[in-house]
C-alpha positions as CSV (number, residue, x, y, z in Angstrom):
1,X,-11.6,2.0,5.6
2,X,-11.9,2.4,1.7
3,X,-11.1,-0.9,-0.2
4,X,-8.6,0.3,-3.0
5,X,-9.3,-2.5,-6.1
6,X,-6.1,-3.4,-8.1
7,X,-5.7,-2.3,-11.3
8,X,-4.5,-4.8,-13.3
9,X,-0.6,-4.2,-15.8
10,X,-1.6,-5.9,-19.3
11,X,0.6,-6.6,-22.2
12,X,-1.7,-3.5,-23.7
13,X,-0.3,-1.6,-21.2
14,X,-2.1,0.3,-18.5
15,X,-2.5,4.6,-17.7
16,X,-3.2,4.1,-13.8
17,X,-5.6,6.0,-11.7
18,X,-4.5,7.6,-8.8
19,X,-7.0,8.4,-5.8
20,X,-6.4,11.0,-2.7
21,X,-4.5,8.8,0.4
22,X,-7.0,8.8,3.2
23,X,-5.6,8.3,7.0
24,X,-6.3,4.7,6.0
25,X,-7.2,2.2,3.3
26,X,-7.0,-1.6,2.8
27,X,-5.7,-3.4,0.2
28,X,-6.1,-6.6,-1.1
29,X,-3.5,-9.5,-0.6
30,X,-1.5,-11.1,-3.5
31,X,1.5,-11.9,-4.8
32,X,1.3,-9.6,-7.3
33,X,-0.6,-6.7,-5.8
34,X,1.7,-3.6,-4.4
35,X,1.0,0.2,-4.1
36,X,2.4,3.0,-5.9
37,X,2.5,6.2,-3.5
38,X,3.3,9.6,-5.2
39,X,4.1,12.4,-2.3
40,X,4.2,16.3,-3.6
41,X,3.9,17.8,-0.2
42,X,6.8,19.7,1.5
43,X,8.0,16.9,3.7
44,X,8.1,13.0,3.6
45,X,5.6,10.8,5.0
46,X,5.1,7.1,5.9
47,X,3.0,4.3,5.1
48,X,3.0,1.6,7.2
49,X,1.3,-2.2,6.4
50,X,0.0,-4.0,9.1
51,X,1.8,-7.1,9.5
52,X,-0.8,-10.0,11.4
53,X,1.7,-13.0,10.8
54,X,3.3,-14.3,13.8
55,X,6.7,-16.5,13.6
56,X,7.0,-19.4,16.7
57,X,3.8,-16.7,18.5
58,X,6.1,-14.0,17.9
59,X,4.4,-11.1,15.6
60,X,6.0,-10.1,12.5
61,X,6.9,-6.3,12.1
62,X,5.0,-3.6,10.3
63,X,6.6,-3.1,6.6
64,X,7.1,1.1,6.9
65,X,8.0,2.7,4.5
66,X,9.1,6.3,3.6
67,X,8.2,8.2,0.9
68,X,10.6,11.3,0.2
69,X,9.2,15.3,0.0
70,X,8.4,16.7,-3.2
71,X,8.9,14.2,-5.8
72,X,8.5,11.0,-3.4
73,X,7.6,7.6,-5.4
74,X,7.5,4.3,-4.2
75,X,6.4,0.9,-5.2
76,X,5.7,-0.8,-2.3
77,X,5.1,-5.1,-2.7
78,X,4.0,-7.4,-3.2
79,X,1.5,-7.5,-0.5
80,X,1.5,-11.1,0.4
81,X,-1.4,-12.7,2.5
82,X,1.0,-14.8,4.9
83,X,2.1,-11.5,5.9
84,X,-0.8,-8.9,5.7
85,X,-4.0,-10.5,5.4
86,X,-5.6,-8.8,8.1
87,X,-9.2,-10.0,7.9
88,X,-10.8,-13.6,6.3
89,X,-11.3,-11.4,3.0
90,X,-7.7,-11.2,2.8
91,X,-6.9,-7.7,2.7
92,X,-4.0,-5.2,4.5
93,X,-4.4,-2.6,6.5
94,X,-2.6,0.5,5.4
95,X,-2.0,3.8,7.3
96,X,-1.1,7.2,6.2
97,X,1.2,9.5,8.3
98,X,0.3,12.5,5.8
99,X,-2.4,12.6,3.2
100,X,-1.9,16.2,1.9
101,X,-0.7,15.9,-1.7
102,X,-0.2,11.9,-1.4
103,X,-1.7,10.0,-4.1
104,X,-2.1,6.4,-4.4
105,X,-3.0,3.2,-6.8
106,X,-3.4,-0.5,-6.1
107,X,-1.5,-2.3,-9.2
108,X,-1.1,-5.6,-10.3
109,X,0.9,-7.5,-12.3
């Protein structure tokens, strides 16, 4: 799975770069980190983080979330380890439903 880096919001402001979705990425954890997905295609999509946390042994639901046809854009965040951190590098798994016209960029703030 590609690692996508966060780019990082400065007073200077900041022109992000978006990448091609692939079926699935990780990101890493932090409070500030979230993902901005952009959808052009014809019909909505979801991307889904892979909750690891457990509450009392009980596992903690997936965050999904649905990104609209067309003109779809969502902030998804912040990613927060407690939640996400799905490996001891402390980074999220994310999936994909669609990747056909879905962009996407790692910020953080």
């Amino acid at each position: 799975m590609p690692l996508l880096q966060p780019q990082v919001v400065s007073r200077a402001g900041l022109t992000p770069t978006y990448g091609a979705a692939a079926a699935s990425t990780t990101v890493p954890c932090g409070p500030r980190n979230f993902l901005h997905v952009k959808n052009t295609a014809g019909s909505s999509m979801t991307v889904t983080l892979t909750a690891t946390a457990k509450i009392e042994g009980q596992p903690v639901t997936d965050v999904v979330v649905t990104v609209p046809a067309t003109t779809g854009d969502k902030m998804i965040g912040p990613i927060s380890q407690a939640l996400f951190a799905s490996d001891t590098n402390g980074t999220c798994a994310v999936t994909y439903s669609s990747t056909t016209n879905v962009t996407v960029a790692c910020l953080s703030i």
